[in-house]
N, C-alpha and C positions, 0 to 999 in steps of 0.2 A: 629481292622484294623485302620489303622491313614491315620486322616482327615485332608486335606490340610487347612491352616490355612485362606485363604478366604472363604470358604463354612463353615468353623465352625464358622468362624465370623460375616458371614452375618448378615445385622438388622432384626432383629425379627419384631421389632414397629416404630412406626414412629419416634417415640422421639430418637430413636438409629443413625437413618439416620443425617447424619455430612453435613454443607453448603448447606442444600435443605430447609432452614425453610420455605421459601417463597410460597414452593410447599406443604413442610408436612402440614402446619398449614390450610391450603385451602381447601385439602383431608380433613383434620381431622373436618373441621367445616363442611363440606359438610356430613358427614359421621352420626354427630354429629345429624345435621337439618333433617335427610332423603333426602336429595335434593343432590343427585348424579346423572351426567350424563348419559346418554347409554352407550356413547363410551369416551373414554379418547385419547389422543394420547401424550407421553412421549419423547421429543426426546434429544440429546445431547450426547458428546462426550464417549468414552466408561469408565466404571469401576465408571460413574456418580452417579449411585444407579436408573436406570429407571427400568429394571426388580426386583430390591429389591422391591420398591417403587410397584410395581403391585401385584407383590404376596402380600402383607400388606394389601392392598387395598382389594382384593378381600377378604382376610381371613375377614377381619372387617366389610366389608357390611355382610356376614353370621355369625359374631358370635351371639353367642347365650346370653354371658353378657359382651359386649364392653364396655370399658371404656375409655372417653373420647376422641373416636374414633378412639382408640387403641385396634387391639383385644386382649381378654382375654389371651390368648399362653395356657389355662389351659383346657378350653371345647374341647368336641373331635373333633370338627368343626376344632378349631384353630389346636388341634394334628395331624387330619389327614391331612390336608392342607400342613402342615412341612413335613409329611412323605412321602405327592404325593400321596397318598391312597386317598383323597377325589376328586369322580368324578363329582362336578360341579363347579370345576375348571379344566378345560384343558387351556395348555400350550403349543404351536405350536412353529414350529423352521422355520420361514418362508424361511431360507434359505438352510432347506433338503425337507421343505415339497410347495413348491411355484406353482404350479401347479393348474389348473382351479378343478382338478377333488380335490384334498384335500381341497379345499374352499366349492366345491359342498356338499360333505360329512361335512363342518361342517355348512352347511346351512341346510342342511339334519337333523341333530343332535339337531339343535336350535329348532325345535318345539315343542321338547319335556321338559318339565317342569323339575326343579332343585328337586333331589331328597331327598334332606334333607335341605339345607340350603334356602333361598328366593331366590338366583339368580343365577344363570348358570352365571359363568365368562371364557371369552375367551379372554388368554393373547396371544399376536401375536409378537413374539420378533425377530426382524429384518425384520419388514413388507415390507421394501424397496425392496427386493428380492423379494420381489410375481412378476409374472410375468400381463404383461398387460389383457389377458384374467383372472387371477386370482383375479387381483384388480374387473374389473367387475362385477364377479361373487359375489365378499365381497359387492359389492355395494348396492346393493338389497334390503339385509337382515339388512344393518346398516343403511338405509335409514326409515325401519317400521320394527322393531326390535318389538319381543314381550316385553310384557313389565318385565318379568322376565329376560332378557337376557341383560348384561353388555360385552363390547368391552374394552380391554386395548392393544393397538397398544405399541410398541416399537422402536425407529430405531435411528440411529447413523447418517443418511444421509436423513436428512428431505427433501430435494430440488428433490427426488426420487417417495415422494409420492404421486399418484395426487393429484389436489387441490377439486377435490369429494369427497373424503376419508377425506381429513384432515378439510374441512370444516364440516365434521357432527361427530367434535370432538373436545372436549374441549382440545386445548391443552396446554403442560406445558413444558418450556424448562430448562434443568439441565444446571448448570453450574458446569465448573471444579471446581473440590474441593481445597481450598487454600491450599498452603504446612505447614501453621502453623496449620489447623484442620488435616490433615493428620501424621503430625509428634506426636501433643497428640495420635491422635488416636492409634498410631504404640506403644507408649510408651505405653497407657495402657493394649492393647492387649499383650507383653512383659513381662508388670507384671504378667499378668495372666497365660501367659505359663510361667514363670520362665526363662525367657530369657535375658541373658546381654545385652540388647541396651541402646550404649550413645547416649544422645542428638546430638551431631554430627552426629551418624549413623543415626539418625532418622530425622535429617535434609535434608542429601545427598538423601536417599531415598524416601521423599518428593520431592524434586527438582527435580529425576532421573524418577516418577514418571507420573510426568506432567497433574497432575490434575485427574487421574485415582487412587481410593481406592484399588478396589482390584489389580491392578499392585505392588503397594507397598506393601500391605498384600504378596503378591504372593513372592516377591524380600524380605520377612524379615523373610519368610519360608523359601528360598534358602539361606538367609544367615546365620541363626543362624543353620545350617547344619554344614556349614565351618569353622568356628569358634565358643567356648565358649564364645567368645565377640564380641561384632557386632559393631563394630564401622566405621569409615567414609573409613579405608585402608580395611577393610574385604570387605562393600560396593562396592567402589571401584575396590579389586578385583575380586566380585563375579557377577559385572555386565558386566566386561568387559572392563570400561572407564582406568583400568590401562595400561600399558605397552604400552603407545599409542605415542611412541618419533617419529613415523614415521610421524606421520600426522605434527607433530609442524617441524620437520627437514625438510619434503615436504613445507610449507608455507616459511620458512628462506629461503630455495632453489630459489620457486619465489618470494621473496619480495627481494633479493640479483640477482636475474634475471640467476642464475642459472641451464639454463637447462641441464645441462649434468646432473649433480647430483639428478635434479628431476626425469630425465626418468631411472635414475640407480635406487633411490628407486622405482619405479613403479614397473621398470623389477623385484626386489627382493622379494618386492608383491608375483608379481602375479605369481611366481615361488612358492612361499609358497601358490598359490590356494584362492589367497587373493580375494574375488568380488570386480573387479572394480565400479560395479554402489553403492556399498557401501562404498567404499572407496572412493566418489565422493559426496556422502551425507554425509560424516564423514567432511570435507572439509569445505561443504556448512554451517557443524554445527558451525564450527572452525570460521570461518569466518564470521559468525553471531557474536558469541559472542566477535568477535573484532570491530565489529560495533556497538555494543553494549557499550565498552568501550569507543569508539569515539565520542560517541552522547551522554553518560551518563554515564562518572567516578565513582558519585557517588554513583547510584544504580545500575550497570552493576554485582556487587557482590551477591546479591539476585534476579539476573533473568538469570544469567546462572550456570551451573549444572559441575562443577570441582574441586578438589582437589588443598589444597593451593600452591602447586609447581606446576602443572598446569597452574592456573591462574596468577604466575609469568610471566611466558611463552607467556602466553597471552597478557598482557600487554607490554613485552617485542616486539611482532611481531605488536602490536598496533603502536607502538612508530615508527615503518617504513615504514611506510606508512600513506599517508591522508585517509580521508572517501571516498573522489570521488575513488580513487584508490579500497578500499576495496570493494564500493557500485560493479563497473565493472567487480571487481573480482568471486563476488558472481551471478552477471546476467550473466555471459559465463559459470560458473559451472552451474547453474539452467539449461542452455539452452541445457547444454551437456549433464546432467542426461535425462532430456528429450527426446534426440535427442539417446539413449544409448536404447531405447526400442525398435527402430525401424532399428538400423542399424545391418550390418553384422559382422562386429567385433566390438565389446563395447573397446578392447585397443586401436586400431587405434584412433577411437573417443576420448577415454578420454584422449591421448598423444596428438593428435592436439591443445586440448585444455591446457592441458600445456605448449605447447609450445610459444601459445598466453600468456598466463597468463604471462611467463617469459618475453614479450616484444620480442621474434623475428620475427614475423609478424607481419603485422599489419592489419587490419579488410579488407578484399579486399571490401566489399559491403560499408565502407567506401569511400576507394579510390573512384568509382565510381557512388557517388552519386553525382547525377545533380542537385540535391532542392534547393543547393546554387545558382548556373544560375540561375534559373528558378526565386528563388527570388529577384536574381539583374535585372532581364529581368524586372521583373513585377515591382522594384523601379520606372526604368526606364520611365516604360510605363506611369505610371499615370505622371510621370514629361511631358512627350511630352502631356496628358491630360493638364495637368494643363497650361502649354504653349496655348494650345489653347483655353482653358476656356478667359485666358488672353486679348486673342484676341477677346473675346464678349462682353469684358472687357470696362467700357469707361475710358479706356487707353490713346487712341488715337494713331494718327500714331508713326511714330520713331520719328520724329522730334517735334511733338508738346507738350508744357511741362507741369505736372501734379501739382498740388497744394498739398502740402505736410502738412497738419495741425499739427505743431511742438508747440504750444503753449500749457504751463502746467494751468490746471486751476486751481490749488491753489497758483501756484505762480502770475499771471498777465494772460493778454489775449494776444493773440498775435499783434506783432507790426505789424503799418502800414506803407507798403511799400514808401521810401524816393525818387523816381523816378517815373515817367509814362510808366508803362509796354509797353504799348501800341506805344509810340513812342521813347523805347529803339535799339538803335545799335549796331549791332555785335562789333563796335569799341571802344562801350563805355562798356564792359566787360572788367573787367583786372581779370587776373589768380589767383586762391586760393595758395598762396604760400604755405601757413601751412597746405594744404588740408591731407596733410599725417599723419601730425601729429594729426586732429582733427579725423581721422580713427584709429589711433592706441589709443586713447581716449575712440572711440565706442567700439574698441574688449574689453577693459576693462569692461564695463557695458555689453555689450550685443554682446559677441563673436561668437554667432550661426547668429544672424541677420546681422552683422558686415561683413560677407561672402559673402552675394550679392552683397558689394559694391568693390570687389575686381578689380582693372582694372580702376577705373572714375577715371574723372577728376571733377571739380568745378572751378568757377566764381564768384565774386561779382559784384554788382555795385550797387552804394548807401548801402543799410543795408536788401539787396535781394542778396541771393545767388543759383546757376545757380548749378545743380549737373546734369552730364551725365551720367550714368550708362553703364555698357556693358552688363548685363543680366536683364533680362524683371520679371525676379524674383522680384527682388528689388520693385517691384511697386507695387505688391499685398502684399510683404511683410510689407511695410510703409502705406496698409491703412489702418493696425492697429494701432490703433492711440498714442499705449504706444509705440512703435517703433518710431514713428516719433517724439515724444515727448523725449527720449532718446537720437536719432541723433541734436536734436534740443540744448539740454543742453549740449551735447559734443559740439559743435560747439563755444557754447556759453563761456564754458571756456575755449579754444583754442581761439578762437578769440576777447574775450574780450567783446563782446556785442550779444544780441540775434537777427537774423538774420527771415527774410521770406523766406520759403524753395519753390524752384520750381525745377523737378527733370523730364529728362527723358532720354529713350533710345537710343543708340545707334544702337542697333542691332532691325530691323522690327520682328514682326511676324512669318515669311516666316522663317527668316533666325535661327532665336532661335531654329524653329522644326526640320530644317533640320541638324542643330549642335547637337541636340538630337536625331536624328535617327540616325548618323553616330555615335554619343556617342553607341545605343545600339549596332550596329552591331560591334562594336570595341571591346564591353563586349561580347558577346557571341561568339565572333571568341577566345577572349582570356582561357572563360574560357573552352572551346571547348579544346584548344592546352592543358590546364594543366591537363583536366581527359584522354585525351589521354598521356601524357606525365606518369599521375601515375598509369595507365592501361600497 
């Protein structure tokens, strides 16, 4: 009778097991020392080798002449073990047998001693399926386990088990297997069936693989079926990824923003019985590996899974479109696959979404968001804050003027004032003629600060200069003292000499807040009109 070619290859030993050395060699010292756990717990994606890895395990604590914590394969320990004829190893299928009452019965069965070899092992493969009264019941007996009695938990979905369970177990996580350990392996298993696989073929079905061994074993039986040669077009066509013009004709369609022609190939589909929610993950794949190109040319060639005309193709739909575009593309299919489990027709769904994809809609829950307002309200508000911190400010009124420290210390200190402040007159001020020009000075150095003085005017007299502001801004902004220092050497080369700065408001208190709350209510009427306007 002919044996599928993953069960005939299964590893015997540990040493056979391919990218787990981190795990074998640990097992094998432990096994090696006497010093093995009660319970183990193995977890990691599937065809990783965690059920291989458990059966090995347990044969090797019971053989009878192990070798270097490999068992024998030769004693009838290790014979019957391969054949399932030794009964102190039982092997449970937690997800036909998950129930309180199949736990009770092997809690039942654990008091009774191993009848040939030193340990009763009980491998539990897809322990994630036990149900909550089941895990319970396991709890018990793994908590004061006889001391004859070994636990090997399995499962593909760790984040299922509780953390009762997995803590009173050592455990070890598989990693996918690389596609360059998978593809020797595939070659040597080959040799040994006499089977034509070229390195190419035994590449693609690595890559097509995805880190699972017996997947690829499984895919190198189905194809050296189909052909006397297996190479990367038998692969190809024996998985499926051939004949696939629809999916690349569908992406040209929306990255050409043609949706007529996209929902004709849909309709042609799904008249051929096509699954839309698979042909929506075919999409998402697609679409990956163009973002993959995007982000990384040069290795995009070894982390996706296509055929060299293929990946023409790919590259070609790369080249029209940016990333952000691709990235948007792949989160509205994500959302729609999604959204395809719960609704009542999965075409409606996945045609709405094409039709976004082509750009003829556009996001309504877009349209409609307010976060923007909301965020110009709250600009706002701390400005009418800040206005009135101003005012606690010693500012002073509107009219009385502030001292502006404009003097650089590593050039000199600042000059002293060439008049008596104190007994100056409004008459003895004459006007900054070049006042304009020593502001378009300032926007050059420092064009963000240069903005509160939009609107003054300025005065000299003597080598004191008089600045009057229209926003109350400006005087918290100059008592920093590298601004005023800034305004100070503009002035200075406009004017030709360095000046004593004294500066103030036009506008009170009162009046700046009130110019800011009408500022807000002008903003939120406005943007009030445009979500009504695109609603």
């Amino acid at each position: 009778m002919y044996k599928a070619l993953y069960t005939k290859w299964r590893p015997m030993s540990f040493d056979d097991v391919i990218s787990q050395q981190h795990i074998t060699d640990t097992l094998k010292n432990q096994i090696k020392s006497g010093k093995t756990a009660h319970a183990y717990l193995f977890t990691g994606s599937r065809g990783t080798g965690k059920t291989t890895c458990a059966r090995i395990l347990a044969k090797a604590v019971n053989c009878r002449n192990m070798h270097d914590g490999n068992p024998c394969l030769e004693c009838d320990i290790c014979r019957d073990a391969d054949s399932g004829a030794l009964t102190d190893i039982i092997e449970i299928d937690a997800a036909s047998n998950n129930g309180v009452d199949d736990i009770r019965d092997l809690r039942d069965g654990a008091v009774y001693t191993p009848e040939r070899g030193k340990y009763k092992i009980y491998i539990i493969d897809e322990v994630h399926m036990l149900s909550t009264s089941a895990f319970n019941a396991l709890l018990k007996i793994m908590e004061e386990p006889p001391p004859y009695v070994k636990f090997i938990l399995a499962t593909t979905e760790i984040h299922k088990v509780p953390a009762t369970i997995a803590s009173r177990c050592q455990r070890y996580d598989f990693r996918r297997i690389r596609a360059e350990d998978i593809a020797d392996r595939l070659l040597y298993i080959a040799s040994q069936e006499n089977i034509n696989l070229t390195e190419d073929g035994a590449a693609l079905i690595a890559k097509l693989a995805d880190g699972g061994m017996r997947d690829a074993v499984s895919l190198l039986d189905q194809c050296s079926v189909c052909s006397d040669r297996v190479d990367s077009e038998t692969v190809s066509a024996a998985a499926g990824i051939a004949g696939r013009e629809y999916l690349y004709e569908m992406l040209d369609a929306v990255s050409e923003g043609d949706t007529a022609k996209a929902l004709a190939i849909t309709n042609s589909l799904y008249d051929m019985s096509k699954d839309l929610s698979r042909l929506c993950e075919e999409l998402i794949m697609q679409l990956r590996n163009i973002m993959l190109i995007k982000v990384s040319p040069s290795t995009a060639d070894s982390l996706i899974a296509a055929m060299p005309d293929e990946l023409a193709k790919i590259k070609a739909l790369a080249e029209k479109s940016d990333l952000d575009t691709v990235m948007n593309r792949l989160e509205m299919l994500q959302e729609c696959r999604e959204r395809m489990n719960k609704v009542m027709n999965r075409r409606v769904e996945f045609e709405m979404t094409l039709i976004r994809l082509c750009g003829n809609v556009k996001n309504t829950s877009q349209a409609i968001d307010n976060s923007e307002i909301y965020d110009k309200i709250k600009q706002l508000e701390n400005k009418i804050s800040s206005v009135s911190a101003m005012g606690s400010a010693p500012a002073g009124g509107a009219g009385k003027p502030e001292v502006l420290s404009a003097n650089n210390p590593a050039v000199d200190s600042e000059p002293v004032p060439s008049v008596d402040l104190r007994k100056l007159r409004p008459e003895d001020l004459k006007p900054c003629e070049s006042w304009d020009s020593v502001l378009e000075e300032f926007r050059k150095v420092n064009p963000s600060v240069a903005g509160s003085l939009e609107g003054s005017t300025a005065a000299v007299a003597g080598n004191v200069i008089f600045i009057t502001a229209q926003n109350r801004f400006f005087i918290t902004l100059f008592k920093n003292k590298e601004n005023a220092v800034s305004l100070g050497e503009a002035i200075a080369r406009v004017l030709g000499q360095r000046y004593v700065i004294r500066a103030r408001c036009a506008v009170s208190k009162d009046q700046q807040q009130s110019m800011a709350e009408q500022l807000v209510k002008k903003a939120i009427d406005s943007s009030i009109e445009t979500a009504v306007e695109n609603n």
